[in-house]
C-alpha positions in Angstrom: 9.1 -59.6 11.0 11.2 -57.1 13.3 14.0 -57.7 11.8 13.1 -57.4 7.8 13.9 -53.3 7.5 16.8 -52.9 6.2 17.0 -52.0 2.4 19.2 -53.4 -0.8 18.9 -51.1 -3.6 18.4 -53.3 -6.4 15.6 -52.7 -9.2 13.2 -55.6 -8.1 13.3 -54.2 -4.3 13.1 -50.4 -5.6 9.9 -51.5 -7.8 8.4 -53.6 -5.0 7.9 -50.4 -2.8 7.8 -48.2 -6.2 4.7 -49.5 -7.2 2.3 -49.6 -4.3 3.6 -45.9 -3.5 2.0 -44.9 -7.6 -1.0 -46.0 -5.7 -0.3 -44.0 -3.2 0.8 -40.6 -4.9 -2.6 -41.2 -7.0 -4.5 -41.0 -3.5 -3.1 -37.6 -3.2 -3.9 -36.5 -6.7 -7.1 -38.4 -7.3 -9.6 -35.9 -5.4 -8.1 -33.2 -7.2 -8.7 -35.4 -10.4 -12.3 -36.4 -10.0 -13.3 -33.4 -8.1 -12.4 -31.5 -11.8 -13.6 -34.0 -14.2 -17.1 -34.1 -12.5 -16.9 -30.3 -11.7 -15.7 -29.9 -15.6 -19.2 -31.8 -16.1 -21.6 -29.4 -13.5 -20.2 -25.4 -14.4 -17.1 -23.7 -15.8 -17.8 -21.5 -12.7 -17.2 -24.0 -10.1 -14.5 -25.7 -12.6 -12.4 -22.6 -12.0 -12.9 -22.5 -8.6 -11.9 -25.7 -7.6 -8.5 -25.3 -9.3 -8.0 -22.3 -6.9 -9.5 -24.0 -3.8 -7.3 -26.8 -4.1 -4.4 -24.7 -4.6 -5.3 -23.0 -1.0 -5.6 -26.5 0.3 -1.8 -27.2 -0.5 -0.8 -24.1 1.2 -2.7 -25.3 4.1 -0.3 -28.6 3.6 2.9 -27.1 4.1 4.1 -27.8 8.0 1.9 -31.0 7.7 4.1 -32.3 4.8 7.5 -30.9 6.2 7.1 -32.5 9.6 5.7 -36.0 7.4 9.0 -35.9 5.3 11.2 -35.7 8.8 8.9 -38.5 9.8 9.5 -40.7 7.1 13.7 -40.1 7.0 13.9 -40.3 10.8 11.5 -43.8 10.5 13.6 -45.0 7.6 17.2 -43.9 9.5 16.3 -46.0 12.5 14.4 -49.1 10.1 18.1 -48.9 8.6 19.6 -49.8 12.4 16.9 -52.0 12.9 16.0 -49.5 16.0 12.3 -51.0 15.8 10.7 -49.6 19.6 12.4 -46.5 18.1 10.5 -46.3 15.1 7.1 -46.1 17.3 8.1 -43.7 19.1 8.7 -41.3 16.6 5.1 -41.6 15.0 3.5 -41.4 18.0 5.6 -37.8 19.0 5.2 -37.3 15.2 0.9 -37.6 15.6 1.6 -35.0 18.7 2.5 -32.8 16.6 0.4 -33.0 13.6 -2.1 -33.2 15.4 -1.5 -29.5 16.7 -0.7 -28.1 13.2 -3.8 -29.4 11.8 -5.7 -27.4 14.2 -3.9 -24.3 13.4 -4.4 -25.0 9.6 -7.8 -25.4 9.9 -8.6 -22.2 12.0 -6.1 -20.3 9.6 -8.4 -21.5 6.5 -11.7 -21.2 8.6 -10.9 -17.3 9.9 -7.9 -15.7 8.0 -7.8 -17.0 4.4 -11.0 -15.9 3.4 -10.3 -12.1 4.1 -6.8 -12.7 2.0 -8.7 -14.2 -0.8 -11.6 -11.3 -0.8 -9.1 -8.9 -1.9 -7.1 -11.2 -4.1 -10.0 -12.9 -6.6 -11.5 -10.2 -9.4 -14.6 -12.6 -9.1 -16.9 -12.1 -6.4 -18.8 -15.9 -7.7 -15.1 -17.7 -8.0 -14.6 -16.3 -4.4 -17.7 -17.7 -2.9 -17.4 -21.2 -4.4 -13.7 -21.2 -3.1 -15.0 -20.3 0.1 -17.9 -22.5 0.4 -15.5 -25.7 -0.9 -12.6 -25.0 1.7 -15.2 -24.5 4.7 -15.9 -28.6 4.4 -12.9 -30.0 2.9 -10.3 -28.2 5.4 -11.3 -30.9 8.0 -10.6 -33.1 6.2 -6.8 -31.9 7.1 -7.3 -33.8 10.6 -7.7 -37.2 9.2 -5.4 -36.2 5.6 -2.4 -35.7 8.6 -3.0 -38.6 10.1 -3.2 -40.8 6.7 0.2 -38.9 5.6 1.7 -40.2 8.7 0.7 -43.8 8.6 2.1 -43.6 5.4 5.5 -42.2 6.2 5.4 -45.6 8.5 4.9 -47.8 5.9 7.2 -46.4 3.5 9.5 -46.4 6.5 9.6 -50.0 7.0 9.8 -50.9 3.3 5.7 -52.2 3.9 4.0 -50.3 1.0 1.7 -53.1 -0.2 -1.0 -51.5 2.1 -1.1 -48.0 -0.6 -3.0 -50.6 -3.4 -6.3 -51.4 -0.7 -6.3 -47.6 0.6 -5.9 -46.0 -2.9 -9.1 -48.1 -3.7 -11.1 -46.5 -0.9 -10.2 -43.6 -1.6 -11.3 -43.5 -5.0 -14.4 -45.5 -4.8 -15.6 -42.8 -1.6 -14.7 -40.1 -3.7 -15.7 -41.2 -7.1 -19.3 -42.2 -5.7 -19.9 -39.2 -3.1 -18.9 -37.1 -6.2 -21.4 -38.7 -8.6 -24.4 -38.3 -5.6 -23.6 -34.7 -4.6 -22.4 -32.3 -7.0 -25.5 -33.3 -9.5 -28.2 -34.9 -7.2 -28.3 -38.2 -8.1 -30.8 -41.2 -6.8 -32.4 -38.7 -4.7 -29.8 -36.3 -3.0 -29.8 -32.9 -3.4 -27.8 -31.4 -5.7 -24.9 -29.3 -3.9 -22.4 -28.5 -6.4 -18.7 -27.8 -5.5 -19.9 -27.8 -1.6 -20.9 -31.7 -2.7 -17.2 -32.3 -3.5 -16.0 -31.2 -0.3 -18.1 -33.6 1.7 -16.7 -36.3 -0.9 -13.2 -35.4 -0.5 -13.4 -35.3 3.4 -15.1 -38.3 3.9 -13.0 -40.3 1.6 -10.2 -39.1 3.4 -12.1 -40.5 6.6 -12.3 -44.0 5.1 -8.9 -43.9 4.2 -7.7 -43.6 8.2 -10.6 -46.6 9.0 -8.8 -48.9 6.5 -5.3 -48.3 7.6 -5.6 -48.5 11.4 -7.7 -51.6 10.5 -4.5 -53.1 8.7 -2.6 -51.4 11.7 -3.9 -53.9 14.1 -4.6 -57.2 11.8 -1.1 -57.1 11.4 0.5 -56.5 14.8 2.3 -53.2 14.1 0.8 -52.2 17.5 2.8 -54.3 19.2 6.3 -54.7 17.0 6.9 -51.4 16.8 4.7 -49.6 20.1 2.8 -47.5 17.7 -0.4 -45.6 19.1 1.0 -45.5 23.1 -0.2 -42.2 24.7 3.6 -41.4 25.8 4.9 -38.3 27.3 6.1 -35.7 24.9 9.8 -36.9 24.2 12.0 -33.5 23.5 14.8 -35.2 22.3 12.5 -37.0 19.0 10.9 -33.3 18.8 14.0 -31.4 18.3 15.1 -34.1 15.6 11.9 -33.8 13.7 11.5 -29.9 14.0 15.4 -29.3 12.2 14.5 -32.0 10.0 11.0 -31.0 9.2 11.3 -27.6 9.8 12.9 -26.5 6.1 11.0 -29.3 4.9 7.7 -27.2 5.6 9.0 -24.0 4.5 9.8 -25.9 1.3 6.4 -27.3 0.8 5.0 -23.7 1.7 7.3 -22.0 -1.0 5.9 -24.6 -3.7 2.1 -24.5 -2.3 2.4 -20.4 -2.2 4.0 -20.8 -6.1 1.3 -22.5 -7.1 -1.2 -20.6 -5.7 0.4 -17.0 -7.2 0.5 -19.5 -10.5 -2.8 -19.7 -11.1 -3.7 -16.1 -10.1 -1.7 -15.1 -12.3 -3.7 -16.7 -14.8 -6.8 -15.8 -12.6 -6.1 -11.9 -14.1 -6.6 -13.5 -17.8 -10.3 -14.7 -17.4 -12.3 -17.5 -16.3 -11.8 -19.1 -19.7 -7.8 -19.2 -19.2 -8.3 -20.4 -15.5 -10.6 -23.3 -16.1 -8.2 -24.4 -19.1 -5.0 -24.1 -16.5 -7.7 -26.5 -14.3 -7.2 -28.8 -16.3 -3.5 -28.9 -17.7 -2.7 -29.0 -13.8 -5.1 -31.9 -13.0 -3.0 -33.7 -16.5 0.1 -32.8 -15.1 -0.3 -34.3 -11.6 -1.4 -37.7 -13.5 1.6 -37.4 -15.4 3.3 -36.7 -11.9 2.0 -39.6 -10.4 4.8 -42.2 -10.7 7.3 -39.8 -10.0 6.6 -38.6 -7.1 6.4 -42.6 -6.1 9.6 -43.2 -7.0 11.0 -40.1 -4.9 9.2 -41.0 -2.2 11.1 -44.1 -2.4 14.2 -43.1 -3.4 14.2 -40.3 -0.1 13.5 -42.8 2.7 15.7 -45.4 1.2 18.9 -43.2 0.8 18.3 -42.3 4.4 18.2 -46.2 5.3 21.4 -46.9 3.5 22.9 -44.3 5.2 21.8 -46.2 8.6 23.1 -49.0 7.4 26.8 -47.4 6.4 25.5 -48.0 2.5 26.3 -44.9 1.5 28.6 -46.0 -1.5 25.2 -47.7 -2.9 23.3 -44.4 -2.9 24.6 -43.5 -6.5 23.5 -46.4 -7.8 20.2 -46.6 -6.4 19.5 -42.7 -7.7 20.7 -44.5 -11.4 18.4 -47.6 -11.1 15.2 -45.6 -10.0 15.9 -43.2 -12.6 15.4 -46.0 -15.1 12.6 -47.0 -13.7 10.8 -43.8 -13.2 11.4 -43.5 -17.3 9.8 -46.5 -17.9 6.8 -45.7 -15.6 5.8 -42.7 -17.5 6.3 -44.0 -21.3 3.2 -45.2 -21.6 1.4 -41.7 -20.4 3.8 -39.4 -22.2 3.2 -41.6 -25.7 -1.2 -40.9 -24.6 -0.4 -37.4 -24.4 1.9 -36.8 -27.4 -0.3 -38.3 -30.1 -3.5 -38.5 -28.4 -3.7 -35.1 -26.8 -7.4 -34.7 -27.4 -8.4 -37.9 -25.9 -6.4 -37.5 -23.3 -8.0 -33.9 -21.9 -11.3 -35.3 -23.2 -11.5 -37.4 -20.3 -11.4 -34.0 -18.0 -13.1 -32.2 -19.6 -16.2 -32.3 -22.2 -15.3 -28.8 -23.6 -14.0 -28.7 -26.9 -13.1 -25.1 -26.8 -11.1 -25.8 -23.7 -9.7 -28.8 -25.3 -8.6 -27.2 -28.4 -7.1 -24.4 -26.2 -5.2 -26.9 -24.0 -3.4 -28.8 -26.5 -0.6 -27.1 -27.0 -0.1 -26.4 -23.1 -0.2 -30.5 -22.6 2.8 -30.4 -25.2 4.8 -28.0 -23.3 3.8 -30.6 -19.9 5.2 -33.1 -21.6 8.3 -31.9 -22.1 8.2 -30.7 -18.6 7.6 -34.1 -16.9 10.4 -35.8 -18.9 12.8 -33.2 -17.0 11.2 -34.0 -13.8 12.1 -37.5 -13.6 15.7 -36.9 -12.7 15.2 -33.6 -11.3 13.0 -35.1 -8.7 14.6 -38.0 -7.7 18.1 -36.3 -7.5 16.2 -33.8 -4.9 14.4 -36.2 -3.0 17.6 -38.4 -2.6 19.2 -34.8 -1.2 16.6 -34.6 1.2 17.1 -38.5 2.1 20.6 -37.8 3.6 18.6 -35.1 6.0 20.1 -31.6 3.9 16.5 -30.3 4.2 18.5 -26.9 4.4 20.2 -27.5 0.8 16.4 -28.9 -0.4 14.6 -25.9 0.5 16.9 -23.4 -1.0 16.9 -25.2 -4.5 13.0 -25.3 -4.4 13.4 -21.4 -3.4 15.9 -20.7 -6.6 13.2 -22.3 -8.2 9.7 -21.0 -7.4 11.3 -17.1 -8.0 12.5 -18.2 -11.1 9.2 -20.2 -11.7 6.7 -17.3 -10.7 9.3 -14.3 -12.4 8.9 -15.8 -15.7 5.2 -16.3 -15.7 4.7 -13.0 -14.3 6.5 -11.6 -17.4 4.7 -14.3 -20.1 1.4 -13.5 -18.6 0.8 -9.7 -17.5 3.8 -7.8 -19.2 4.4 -9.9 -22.6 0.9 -11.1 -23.1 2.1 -14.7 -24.7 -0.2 -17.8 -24.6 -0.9 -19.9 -21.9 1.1 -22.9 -23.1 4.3 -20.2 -23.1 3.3 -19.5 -19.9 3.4 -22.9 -18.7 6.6 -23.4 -20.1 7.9 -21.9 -16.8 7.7 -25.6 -15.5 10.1 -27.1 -18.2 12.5 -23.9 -16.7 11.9 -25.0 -12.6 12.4 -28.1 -13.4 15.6 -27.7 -15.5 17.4 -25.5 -12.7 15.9 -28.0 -9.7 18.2 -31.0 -11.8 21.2 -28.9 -12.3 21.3 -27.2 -8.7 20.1 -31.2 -6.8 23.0 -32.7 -9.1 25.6 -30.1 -8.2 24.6 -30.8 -4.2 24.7 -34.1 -4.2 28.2 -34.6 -6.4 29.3 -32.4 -3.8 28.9 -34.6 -0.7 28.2 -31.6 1.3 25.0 -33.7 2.8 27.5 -35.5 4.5 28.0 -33.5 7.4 24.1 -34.2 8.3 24.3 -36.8 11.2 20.2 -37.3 11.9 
C-alpha cells in the first residue's frame, strides 16, 4: 500500500481520480445548490439573500483554501518521492494551522462582517436574512477546514474513491435537514434561511464523521502517521505559508470578485439578484467536473515533477483536457436546447425563468472556455508558481469586475450582457495560464 503513490498520466488513471473528485467538487457546490432550489421554493426574499450569504461564506474561504492547495501540492510532491511518514506530517502541521484560521474566520464573520454589510446592502430585510444565515453556517468553517484537508490527502495519494460515500452524506444531511427546516415539515418548526444554515453545518459535520471513519478502517493512521499531536515543525510551516500564501490571496481576490459581482447586481433590484441566484447556482453545476479535473490535473503535475516526469506534464494537461470536454457534453447539450427545464429545476418562477434564459446561454459559452482555461491554471499552480497563479486570477477579477461595473451601473445593458464578463475572465485566464506555462518560467520553483 506505501508504496502505490506515484502517478502515470494516462487517461484511464486521470479518470480513475477524475471521477470520484466530480463527487467531490459537487460536495462543495451542492449546499449552495439545494440551499437555493428549496429557498427558490420558501420566498424570493430569502432566495436573494442566500446568493449574497454564500458569497460572504467564500470570502470567509480564502486562507482556508490557499493553505489546502499548498497542502495538497506539498502531499502530492512527496507521494511522487514516495516520502510516505512525510506526507503525515504535513497534514497534521497543515490541521495546526487551519485550525487557527478558522477561528479567525469565524470571529471575522461573527463581529466585523455584519457592520461591512450594514452599510453595503440597500435592503434592510436582505441584510437581516444574510445575517441570521452566516451566524449558524460560519461554524460550519471548523469542520468545512478539516473536510478540505482530508481531502487534499486523498487526492494526494491518488485515493479519491472515498469522494463517492462522503458526497452521499453530504447530500442526503443537507437535502433532508433542508426539506425539515426551512418549511416545517413532520413537526419541526418552520425556520426559513436560519433552517438552511443548521442543514448546511451539520452536513458538513457528517462529512468529517464519515471520513475519519474511512481514516481508521483503512490504516492511514498508521502508514502515513496522520492525526500525531507533534510539535509545530517550522520547516513544513514555511513551505506551506510561500506556497499557500498567494494561494489564499488568490482565492480572496476571486471570493471578494464574486461578492462585488453580485452587488453590483444587488443595486438593480431584488428581481435581478434572485435571477443572478440562480444563473450562479447553474453555473457551478456546470462547473462541477471541471474543477474535478483541475483538482486532479494540479496535484498530479506536482507528482510528476517528484518523480523527474516533467516531460509528461504536456501531455497529461492535453489528455485531461479531452476528458474534461467530454464531462460536460452532456450538461452543455441540457442547457442549450432545454434551457427552461434546466432552471426549472431551481427555481419554480417562470418570470425568473423566462428572464434567465438568455443569461444561461451566455454561461454556456462561458464554461466551454473554462475547460482549458482551468486546467492550464491549475497545472501552473501544480509546479508550485502560486506567485504567477495569483497574478493571472488578479488580471482577471479587475478585468471581470471593470466590465460589469460598466454593463450594469453606467450602460444599463441586461443581465445576460452582464454576465458575459465571465466568457471575458475566462478568455484572458487561458491566454495569460498558456503563455506561463509555454514559458517554463515555473521551473525555477523547487518545493
Amino acid at each position: 500500500m506505501a508504496g502505490l503513490t506515484k502517478f502515470l498520466p494516462t487517461y484511464r488513471n486521470i479518470w480513475i481520480l477524475s471521477f470520484p473528485l466530480i463527487f467531490a467538487s459537487i460536495s462543495e457546490t451542492i449546499v449552495v445548490i439545494t440551499d437555493a432550489i428549496f429557498l427558490s421554493h420558501y420566498g424570493m426574499q430569502e432566495l436573494a439573500a442566500i446568493g449574497m450569504a454564500d458569497t460572504i461564506y467564500g470570502v470567509s474561504l480564502f486562507l482556508i483554501l490557499g493553505f489546502v492547495d499548498g497542502i495538497q501540492i506539498t502531499i502530492g510532491r512527496r507521494a511522487g518521492e514516495e516520502q510516505h511518514k512525510q506526507i503525515g506530517k504535513v497534514l497534521n502541521q497543515g490541521l495546526y494551522l487551519l485550525a487557527i484560521l478558522s477561528t479567525l474566520m469565524v470571529l471575522f464573520i461573527l463581529f466585523i462582517m455584519p457592520i461591512i454589510t450594514e452599510k453595503l446592502f440597500l435592503s434592510k430585510e436582505i441584510y437581516t436574512a444574510v445575517d441570521a444565515y452566516l451566524k449558524i453556517a460560519i461554524f460550519g468553517l471548523f469542520f468545512h477546514a478539516f473536510n478540505l484537508a482530508l481531502s487534499a490527502f486523498y487526492v494526494g495519494i491518488s485515493r479519491t474513491k472515498v469522494f463517492i460515500g462522503a458526497t452521499l452524506i453530504l447530500a442526503i444531511t443537507n437535502i433532508s435537514l433542508d426539506y425539515l427546516l426551512i418549511f416545517g415539515n413532520y413537526g419541526f418548526a418552520e425556520m426559513g434561511i436560519e433552517g438552511a444554515a443548521i442543514a448546511s453545518l451539520s452536513a458538513e459535520v457528517a462529512v468529517s464523521l464519515f471520513l475519519i471513519i474511512d481514516i481508521l478502517r483503512r490504516n492511514y493512521v498508521q502508514i502515513y502517521g496522520l492525526f500525531l499531536f507533534e510539535k509545530f515543525n517550522f520547516t513544513i510551516i514555511k513551505t506551506l505559508t510561500l506556497l499557500s500564501t498567494p494561494v489564499s490571496m488568490e482565492v480572496l481576490i476571486q471570493s471578494i470578485r464574486w461578492f462585488v459581482f453580485f452587488l453590483i447586481i444587488e443595486q438593480l433590484g431584488e428581481e435581478p439578484l434572485a435571477t443572478a441566484t440562480i444563473i450562479f447556482s447553474c453555473y457551478a453545476l456546470l462547473q462541477i467536473p471541471i474543477e474535478a479535473f483541475a483538482e486532479t490535473v494540479c496535484s498530479m503535475a506536482s507528482n510528476l515533477l517528484g518523480q523527474k516526469g516533467e516531460k509528461k506534464i504536456g501531455l497529461l494537461v492535453l489528455k485531461t483536457i479531452k476528458l474534461g470536454y467530454l464531462a460536460i457534453v452532456p450538461m452543455l447539450v441540457a442547457a442549450l436546447f432545454f434551457p427552461q427545464y434546466v432552471l426549472a429545476i431551481f427555481s419554480p418562477d417562470e418570470i425568473i425563468i423566462e428572464s434567465a434564459t438568455a443569461t444561461l446561454m451566455v454561461i454556456v459559452l462561458a464554461t466551454i472556455l473554462a475547460v482549458p482555461a482551468n486546467i492550464i491554471a491549475s497545472t501552473v499552480a501544480g509546479t508550485g508558481d502560486t506567485v504567477a497563479t495569483l497574478l493571472i486570477e488578479l488580471v482577471v477579477s479587475v478585468s471581470i469586475l471593470g466590465y460589469a461595473y460598466y454593463a450594469a451601473l453606467v450602460a444599463g445593458f441586461s443581465l445576460e450582457s452582464i454576465w458575459f464578463a465571465e466568457v471575458i475572465g475566462w478568455s484572458i485566464c487561458l491566454l495569460l495560464s498558456w503563455i506561463w506555462l509555454r514559458s517554463a518560467l515555473w521551473k525555477r520553483i523547487n518545493i
